[in-house]
Backbone atoms as SQL, in Angstrom:
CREATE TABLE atoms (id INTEGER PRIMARY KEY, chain TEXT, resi INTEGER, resn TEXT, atom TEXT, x REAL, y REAL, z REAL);
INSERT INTO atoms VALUES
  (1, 'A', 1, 'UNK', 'N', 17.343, 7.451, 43.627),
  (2, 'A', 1, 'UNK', 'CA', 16.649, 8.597, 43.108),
  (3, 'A', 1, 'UNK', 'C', 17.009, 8.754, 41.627),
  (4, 'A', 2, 'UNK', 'N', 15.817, 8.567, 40.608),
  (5, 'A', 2, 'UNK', 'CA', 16.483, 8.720, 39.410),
  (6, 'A', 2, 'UNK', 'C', 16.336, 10.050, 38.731),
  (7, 'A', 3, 'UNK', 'N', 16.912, 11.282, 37.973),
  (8, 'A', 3, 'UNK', 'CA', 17.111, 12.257, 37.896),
  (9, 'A', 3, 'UNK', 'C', 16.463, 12.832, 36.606),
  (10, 'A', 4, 'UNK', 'N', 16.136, 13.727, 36.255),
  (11, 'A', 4, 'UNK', 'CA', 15.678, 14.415, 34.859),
  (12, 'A', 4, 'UNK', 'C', 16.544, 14.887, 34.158),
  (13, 'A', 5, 'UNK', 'N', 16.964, 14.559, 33.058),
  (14, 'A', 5, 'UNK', 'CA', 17.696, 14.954, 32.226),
  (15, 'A', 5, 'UNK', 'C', 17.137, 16.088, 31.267),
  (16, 'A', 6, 'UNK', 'N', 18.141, 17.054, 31.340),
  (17, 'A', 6, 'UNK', 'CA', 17.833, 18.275, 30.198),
  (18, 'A', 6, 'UNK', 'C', 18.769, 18.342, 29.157),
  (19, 'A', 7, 'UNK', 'N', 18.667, 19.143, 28.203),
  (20, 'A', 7, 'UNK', 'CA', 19.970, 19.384, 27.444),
  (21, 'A', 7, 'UNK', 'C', 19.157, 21.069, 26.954),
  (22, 'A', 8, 'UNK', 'N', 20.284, 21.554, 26.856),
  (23, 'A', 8, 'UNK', 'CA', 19.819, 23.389, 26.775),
  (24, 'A', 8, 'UNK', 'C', 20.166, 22.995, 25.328),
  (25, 'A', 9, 'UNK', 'N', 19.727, 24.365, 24.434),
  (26, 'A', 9, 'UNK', 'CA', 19.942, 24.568, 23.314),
  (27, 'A', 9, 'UNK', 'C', 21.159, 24.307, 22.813),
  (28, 'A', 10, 'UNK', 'N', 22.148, 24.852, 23.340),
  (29, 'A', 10, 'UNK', 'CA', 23.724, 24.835, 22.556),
  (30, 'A', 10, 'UNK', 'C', 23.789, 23.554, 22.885),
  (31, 'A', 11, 'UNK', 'N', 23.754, 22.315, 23.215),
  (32, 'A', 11, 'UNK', 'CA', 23.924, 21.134, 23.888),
  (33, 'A', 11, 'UNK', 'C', 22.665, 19.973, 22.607),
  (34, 'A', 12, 'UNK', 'N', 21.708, 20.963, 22.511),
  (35, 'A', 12, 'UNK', 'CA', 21.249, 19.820, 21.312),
  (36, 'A', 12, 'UNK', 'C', 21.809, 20.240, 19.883),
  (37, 'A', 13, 'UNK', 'N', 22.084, 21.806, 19.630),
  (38, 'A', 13, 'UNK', 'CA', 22.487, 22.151, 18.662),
  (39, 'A', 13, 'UNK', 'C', 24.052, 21.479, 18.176),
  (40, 'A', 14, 'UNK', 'N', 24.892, 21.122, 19.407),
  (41, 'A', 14, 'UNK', 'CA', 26.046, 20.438, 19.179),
  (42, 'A', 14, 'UNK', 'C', 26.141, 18.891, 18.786),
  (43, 'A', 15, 'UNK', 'N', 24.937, 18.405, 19.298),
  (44, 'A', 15, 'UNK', 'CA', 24.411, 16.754, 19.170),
  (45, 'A', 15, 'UNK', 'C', 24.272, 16.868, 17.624),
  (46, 'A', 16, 'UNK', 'N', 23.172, 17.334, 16.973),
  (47, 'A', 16, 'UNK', 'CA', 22.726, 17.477, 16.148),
  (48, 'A', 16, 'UNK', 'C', 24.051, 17.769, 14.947),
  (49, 'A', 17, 'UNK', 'N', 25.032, 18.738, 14.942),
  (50, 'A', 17, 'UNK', 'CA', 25.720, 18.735, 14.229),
  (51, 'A', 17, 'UNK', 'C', 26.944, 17.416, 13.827),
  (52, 'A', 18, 'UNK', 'N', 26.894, 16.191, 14.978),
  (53, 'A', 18, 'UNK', 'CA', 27.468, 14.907, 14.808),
  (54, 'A', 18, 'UNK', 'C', 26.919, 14.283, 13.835),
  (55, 'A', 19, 'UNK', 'N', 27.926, 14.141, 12.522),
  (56, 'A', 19, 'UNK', 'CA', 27.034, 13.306, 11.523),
  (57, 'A', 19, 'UNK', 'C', 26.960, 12.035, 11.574),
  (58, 'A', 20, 'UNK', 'N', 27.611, 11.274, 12.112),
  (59, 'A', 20, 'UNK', 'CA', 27.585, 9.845, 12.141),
  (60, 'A', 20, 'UNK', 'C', 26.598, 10.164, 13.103),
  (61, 'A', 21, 'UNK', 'N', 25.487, 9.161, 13.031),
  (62, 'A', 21, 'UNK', 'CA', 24.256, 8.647, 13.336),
  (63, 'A', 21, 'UNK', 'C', 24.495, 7.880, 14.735),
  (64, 'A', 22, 'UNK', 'N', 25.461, 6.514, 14.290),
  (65, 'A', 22, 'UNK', 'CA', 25.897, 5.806, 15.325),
  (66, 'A', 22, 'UNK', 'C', 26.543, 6.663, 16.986),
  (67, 'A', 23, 'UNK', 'N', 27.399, 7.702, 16.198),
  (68, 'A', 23, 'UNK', 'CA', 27.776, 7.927, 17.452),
  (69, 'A', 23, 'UNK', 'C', 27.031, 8.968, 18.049),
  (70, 'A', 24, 'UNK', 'N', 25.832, 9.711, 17.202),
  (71, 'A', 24, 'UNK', 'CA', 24.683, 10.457, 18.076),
  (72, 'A', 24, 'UNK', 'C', 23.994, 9.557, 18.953),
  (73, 'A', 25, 'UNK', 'N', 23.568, 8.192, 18.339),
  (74, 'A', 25, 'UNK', 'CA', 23.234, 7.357, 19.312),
  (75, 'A', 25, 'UNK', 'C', 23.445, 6.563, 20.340),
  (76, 'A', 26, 'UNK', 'N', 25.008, 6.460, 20.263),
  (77, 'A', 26, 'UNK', 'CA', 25.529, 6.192, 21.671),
  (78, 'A', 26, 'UNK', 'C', 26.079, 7.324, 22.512),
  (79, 'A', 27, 'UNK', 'N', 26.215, 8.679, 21.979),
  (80, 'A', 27, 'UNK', 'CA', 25.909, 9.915, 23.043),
  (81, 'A', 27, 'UNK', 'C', 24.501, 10.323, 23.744),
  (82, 'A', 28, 'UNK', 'N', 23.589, 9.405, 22.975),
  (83, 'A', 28, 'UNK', 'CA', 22.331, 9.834, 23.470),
  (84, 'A', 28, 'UNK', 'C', 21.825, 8.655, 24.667),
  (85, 'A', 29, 'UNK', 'N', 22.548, 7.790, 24.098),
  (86, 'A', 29, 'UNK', 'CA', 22.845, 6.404, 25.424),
  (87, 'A', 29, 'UNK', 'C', 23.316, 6.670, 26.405),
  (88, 'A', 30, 'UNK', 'N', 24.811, 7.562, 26.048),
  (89, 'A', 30, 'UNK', 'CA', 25.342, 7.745, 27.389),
  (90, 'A', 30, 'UNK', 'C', 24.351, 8.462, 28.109),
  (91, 'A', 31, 'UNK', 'N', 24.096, 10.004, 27.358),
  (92, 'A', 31, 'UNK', 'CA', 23.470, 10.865, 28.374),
  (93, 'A', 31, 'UNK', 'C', 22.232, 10.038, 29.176),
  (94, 'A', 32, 'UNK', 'N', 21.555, 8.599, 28.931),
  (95, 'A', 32, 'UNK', 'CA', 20.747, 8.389, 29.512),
  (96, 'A', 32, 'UNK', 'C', 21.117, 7.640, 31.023),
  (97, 'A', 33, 'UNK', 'N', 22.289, 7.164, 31.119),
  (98, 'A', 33, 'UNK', 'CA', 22.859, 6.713, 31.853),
  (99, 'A', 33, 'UNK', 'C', 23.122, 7.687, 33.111),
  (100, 'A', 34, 'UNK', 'N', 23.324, 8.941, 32.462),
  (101, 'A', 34, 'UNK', 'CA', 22.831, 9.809, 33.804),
  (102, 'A', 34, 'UNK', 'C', 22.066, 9.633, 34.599),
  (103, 'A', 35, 'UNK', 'N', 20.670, 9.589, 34.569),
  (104, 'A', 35, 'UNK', 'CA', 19.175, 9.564, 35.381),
  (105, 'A', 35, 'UNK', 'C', 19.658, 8.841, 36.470),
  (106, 'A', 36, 'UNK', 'N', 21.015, 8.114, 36.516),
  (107, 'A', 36, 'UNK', 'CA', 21.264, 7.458, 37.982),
  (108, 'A', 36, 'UNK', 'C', 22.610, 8.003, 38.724),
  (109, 'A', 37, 'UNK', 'N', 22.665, 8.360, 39.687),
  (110, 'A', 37, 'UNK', 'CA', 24.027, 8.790, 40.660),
  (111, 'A', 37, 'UNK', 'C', 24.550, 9.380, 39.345),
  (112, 'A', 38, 'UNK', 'N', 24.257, 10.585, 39.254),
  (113, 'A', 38, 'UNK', 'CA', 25.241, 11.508, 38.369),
  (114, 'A', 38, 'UNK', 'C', 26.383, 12.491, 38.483),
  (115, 'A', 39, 'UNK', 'N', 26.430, 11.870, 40.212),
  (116, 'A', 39, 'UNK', 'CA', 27.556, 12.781, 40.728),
  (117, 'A', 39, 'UNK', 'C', 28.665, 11.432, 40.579),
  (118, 'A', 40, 'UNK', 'N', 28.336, 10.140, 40.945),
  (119, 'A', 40, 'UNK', 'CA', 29.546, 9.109, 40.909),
  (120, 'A', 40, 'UNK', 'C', 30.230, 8.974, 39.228),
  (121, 'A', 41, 'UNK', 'N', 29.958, 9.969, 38.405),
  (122, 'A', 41, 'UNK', 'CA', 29.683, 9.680, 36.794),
  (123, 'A', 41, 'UNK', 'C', 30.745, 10.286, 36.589),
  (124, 'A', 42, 'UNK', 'N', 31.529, 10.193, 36.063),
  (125, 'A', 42, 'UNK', 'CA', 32.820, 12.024, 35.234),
  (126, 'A', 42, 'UNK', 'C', 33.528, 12.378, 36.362),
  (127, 'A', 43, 'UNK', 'N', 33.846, 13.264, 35.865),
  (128, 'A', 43, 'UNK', 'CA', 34.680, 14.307, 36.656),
  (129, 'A', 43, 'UNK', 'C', 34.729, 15.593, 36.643),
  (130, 'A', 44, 'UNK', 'N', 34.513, 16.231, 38.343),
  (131, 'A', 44, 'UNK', 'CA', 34.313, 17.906, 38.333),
  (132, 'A', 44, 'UNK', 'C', 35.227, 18.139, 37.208),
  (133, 'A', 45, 'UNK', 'N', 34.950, 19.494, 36.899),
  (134, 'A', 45, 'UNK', 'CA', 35.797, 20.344, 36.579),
  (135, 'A', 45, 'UNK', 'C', 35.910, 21.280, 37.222),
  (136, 'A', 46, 'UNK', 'N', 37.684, 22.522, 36.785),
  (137, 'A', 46, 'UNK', 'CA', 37.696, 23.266, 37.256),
  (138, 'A', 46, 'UNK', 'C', 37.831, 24.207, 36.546),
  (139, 'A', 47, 'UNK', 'N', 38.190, 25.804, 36.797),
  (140, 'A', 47, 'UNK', 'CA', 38.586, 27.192, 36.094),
  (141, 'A', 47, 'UNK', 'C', 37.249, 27.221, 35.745),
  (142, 'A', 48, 'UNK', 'N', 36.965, 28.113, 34.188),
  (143, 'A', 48, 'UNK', 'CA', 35.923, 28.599, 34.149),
  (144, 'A', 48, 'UNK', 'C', 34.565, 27.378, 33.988),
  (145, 'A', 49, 'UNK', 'N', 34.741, 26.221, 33.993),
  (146, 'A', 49, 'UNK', 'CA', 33.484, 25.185, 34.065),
  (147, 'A', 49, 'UNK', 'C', 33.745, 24.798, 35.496),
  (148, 'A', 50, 'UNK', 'N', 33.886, 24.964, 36.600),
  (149, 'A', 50, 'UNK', 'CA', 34.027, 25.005, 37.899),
  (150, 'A', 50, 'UNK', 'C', 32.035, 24.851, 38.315),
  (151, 'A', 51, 'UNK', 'N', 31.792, 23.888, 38.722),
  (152, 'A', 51, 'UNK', 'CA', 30.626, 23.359, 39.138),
  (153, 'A', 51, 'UNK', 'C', 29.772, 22.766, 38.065),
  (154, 'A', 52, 'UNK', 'N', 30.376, 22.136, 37.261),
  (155, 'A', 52, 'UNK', 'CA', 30.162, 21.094, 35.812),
  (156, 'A', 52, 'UNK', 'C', 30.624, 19.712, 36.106),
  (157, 'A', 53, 'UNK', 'N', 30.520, 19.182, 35.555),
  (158, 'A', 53, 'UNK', 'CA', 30.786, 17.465, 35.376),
  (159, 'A', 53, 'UNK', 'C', 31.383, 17.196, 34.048),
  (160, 'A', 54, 'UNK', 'N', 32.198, 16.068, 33.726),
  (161, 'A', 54, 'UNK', 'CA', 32.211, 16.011, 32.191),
  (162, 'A', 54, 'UNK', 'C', 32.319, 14.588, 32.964),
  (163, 'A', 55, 'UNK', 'N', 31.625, 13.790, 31.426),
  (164, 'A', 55, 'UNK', 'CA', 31.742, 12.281, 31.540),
  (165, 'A', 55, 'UNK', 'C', 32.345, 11.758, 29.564),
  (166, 'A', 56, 'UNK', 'N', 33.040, 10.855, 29.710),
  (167, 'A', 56, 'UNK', 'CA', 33.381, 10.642, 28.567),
  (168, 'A', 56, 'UNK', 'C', 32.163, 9.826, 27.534),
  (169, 'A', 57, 'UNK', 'N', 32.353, 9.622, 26.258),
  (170, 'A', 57, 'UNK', 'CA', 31.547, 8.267, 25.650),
  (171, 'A', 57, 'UNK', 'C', 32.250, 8.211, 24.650),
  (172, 'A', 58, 'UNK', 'N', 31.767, 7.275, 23.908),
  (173, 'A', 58, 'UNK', 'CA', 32.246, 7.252, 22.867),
  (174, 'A', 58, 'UNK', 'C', 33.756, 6.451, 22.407),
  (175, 'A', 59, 'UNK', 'N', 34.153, 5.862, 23.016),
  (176, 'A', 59, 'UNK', 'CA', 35.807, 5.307, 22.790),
  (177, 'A', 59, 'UNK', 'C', 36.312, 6.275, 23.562),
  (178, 'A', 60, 'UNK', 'N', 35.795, 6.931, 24.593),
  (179, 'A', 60, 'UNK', 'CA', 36.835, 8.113, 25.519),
  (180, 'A', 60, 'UNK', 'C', 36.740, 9.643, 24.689),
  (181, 'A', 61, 'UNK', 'N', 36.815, 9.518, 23.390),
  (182, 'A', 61, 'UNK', 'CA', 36.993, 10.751, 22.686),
  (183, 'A', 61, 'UNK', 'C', 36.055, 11.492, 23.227),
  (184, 'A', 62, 'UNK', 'N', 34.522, 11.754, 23.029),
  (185, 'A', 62, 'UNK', 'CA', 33.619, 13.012, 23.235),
  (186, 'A', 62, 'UNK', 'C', 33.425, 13.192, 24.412),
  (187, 'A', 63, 'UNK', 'N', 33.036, 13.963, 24.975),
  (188, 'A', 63, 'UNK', 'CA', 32.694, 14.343, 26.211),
  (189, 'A', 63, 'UNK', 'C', 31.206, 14.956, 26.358),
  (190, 'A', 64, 'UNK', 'N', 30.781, 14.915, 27.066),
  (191, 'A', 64, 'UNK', 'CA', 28.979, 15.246, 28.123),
  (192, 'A', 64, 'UNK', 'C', 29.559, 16.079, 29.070),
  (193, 'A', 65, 'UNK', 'N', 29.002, 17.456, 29.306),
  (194, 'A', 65, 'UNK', 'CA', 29.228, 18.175, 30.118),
  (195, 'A', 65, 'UNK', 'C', 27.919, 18.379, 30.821),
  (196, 'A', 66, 'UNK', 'N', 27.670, 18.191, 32.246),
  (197, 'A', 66, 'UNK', 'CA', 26.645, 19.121, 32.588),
  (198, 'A', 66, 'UNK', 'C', 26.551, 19.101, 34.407),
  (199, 'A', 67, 'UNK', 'N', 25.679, 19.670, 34.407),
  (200, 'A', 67, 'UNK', 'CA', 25.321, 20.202, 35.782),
  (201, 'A', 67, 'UNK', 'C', 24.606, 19.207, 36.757),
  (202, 'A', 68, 'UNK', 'N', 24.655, 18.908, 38.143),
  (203, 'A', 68, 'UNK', 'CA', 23.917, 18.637, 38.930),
  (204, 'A', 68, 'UNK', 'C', 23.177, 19.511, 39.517),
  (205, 'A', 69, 'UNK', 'N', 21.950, 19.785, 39.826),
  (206, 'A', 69, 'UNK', 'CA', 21.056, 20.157, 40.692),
  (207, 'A', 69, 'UNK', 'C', 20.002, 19.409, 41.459),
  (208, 'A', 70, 'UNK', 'N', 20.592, 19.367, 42.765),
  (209, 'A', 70, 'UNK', 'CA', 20.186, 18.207, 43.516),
  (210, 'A', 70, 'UNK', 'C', 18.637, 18.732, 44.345),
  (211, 'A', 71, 'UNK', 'N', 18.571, 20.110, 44.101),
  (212, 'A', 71, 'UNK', 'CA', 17.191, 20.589, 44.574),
  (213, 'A', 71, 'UNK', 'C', 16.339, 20.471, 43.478),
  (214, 'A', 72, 'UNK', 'N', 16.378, 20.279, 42.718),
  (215, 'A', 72, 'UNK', 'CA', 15.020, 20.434, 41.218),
  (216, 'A', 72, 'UNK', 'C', 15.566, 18.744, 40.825),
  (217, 'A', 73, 'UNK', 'N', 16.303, 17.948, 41.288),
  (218, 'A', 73, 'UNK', 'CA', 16.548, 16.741, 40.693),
  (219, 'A', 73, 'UNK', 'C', 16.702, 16.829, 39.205),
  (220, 'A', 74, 'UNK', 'N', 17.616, 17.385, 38.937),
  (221, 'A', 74, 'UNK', 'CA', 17.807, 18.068, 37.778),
  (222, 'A', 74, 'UNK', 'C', 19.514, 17.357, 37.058),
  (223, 'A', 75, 'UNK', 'N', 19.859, 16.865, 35.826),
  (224, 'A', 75, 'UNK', 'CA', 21.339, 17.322, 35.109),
  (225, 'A', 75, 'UNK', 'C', 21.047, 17.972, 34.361),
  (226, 'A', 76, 'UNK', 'N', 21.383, 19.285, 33.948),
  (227, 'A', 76, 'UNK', 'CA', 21.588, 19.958, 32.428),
  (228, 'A', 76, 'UNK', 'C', 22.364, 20.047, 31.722),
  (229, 'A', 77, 'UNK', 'N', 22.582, 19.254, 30.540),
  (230, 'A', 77, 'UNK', 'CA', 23.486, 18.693, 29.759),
  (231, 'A', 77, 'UNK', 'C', 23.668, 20.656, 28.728),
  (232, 'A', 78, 'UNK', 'N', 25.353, 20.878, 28.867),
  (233, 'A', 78, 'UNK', 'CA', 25.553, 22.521, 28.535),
  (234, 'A', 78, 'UNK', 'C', 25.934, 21.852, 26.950),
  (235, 'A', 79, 'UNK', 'N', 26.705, 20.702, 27.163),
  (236, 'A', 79, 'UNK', 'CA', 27.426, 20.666, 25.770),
  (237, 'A', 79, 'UNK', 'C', 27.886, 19.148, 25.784),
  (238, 'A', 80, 'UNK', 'N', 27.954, 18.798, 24.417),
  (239, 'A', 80, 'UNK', 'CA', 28.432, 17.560, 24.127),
  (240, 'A', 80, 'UNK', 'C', 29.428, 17.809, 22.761),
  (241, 'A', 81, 'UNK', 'N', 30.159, 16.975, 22.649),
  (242, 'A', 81, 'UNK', 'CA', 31.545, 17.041, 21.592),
  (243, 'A', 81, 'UNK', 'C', 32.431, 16.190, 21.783),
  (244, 'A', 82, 'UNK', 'N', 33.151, 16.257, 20.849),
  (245, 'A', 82, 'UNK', 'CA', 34.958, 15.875, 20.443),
  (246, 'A', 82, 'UNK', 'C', 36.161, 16.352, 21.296),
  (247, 'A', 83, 'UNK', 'N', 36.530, 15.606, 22.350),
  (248, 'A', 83, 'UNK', 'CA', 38.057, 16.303, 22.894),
  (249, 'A', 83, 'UNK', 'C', 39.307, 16.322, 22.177),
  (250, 'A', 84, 'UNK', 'N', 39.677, 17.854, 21.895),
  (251, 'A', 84, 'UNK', 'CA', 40.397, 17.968, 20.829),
  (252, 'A', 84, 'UNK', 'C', 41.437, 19.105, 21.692),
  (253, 'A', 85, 'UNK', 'N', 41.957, 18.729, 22.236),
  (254, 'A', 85, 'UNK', 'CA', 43.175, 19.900, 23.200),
  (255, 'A', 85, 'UNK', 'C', 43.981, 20.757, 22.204),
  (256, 'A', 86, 'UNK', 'N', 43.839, 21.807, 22.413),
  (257, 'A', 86, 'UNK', 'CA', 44.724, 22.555, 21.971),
  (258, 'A', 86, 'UNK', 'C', 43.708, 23.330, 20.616),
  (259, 'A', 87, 'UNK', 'N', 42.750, 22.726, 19.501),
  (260, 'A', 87, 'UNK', 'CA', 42.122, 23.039, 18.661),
  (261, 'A', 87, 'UNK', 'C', 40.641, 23.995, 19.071),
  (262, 'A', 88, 'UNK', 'N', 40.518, 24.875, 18.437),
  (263, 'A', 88, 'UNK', 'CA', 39.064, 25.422, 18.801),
  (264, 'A', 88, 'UNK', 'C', 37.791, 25.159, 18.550),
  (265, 'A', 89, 'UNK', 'N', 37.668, 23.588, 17.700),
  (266, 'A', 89, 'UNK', 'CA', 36.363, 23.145, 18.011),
  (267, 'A', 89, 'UNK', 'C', 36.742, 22.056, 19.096),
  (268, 'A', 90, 'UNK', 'N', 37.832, 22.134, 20.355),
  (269, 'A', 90, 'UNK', 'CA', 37.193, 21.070, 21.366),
  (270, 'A', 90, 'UNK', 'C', 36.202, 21.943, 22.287),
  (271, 'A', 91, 'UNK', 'N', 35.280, 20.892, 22.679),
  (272, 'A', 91, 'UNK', 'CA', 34.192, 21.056, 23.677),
  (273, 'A', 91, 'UNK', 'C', 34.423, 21.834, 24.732),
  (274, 'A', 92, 'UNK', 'N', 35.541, 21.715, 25.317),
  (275, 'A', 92, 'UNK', 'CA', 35.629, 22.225, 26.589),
  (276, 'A', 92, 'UNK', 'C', 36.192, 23.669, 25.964),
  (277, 'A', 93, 'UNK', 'N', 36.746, 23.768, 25.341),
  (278, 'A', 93, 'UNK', 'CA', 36.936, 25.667, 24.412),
  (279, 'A', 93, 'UNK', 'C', 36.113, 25.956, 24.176),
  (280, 'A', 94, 'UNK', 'N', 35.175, 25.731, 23.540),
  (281, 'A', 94, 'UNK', 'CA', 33.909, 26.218, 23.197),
  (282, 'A', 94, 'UNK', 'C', 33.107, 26.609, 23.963),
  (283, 'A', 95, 'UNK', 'N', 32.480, 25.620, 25.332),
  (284, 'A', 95, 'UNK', 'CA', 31.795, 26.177, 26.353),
  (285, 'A', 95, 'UNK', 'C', 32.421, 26.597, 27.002),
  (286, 'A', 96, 'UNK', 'N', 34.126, 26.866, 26.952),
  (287, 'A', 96, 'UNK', 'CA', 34.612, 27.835, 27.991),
  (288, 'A', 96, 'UNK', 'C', 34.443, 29.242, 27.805),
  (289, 'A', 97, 'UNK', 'N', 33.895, 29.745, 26.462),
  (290, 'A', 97, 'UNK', 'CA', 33.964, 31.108, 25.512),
  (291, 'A', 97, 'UNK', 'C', 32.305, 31.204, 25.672),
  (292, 'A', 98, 'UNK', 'N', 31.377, 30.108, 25.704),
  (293, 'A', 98, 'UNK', 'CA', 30.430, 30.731, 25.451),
  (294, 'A', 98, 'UNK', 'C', 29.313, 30.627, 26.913),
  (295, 'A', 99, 'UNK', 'N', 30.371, 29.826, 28.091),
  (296, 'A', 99, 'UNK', 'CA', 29.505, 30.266, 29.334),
  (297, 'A', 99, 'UNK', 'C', 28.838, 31.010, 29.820),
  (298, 'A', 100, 'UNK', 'N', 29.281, 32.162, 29.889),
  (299, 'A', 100, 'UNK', 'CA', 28.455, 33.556, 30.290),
  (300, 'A', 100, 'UNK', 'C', 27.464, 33.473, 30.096),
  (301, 'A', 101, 'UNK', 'N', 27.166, 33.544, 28.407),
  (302, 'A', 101, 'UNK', 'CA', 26.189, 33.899, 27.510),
  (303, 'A', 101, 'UNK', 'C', 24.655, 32.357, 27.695),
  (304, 'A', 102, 'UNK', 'N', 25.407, 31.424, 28.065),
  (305, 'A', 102, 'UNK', 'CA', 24.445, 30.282, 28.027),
  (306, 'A', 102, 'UNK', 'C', 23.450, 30.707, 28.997),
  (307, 'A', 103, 'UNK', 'N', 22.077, 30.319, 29.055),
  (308, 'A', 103, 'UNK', 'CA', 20.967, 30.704, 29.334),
  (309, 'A', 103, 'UNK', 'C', 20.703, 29.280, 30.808),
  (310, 'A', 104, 'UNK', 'N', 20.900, 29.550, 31.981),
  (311, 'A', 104, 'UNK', 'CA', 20.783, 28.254, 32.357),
  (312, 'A', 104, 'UNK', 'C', 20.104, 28.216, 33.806),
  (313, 'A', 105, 'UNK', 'N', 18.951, 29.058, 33.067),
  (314, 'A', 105, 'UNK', 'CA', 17.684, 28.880, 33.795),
  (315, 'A', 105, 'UNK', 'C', 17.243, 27.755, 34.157),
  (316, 'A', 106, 'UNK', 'N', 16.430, 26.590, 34.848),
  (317, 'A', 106, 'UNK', 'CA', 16.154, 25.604, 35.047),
  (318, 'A', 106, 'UNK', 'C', 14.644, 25.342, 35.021),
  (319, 'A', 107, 'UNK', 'N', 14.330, 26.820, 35.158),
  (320, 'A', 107, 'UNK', 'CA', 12.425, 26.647, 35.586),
  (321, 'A', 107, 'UNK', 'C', 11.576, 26.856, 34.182);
């Protein structure tokens, strides 16, 4: 079953701010690699991204976050970035602050 890929606003707005070219284009590779078994891909997460996925690219550094929805055959890609522990532009800080607020309607 191959799957539809989305990416919500904050998720292209974060792509878009990667200036190297190259590595927008092999994040945009990875995310295509989704459309197949996107649950065998990453790894759950837990705490406040608790029913998310993250998959790495990039040399391991960035991360793809997003959702399965196995009724709409759906991933929705929330966010893509730099894993940077401990700093407040890593990915997973960022969409941990701005979950609530993300819009993640599907229809």
């Amino acid at each position: 079953m191959k799957y539809n890929v989305q990416l919500i606003p904050i998720a292209l707005e974060l792509l878009s701010k990667i200036k190297d070219k190259r590595i927008q284009k092999a994040l945009r590779e990875r995310i295509e690699k989704l459309h197949n078994e996107p649950e065998k891909q990453g790894k759950a997460l837990s705490g406040r991204l608790k029913g998310y996925r993250s998959v790495r690219a990039v040399g391991q550094r960035y991360r793809i976050i997003y959702r399965v929805d196995n009724n709409k055959i759906v991933i929705l890609i929330i966010g893509v970035g730099i894993r940077k522990e401990g700093n407040k532009k890593d990915v997973y800080s960022l969409l941990e602050k701005l979950i609530d607020n993300i819009n993640l309607d599907l229809e």
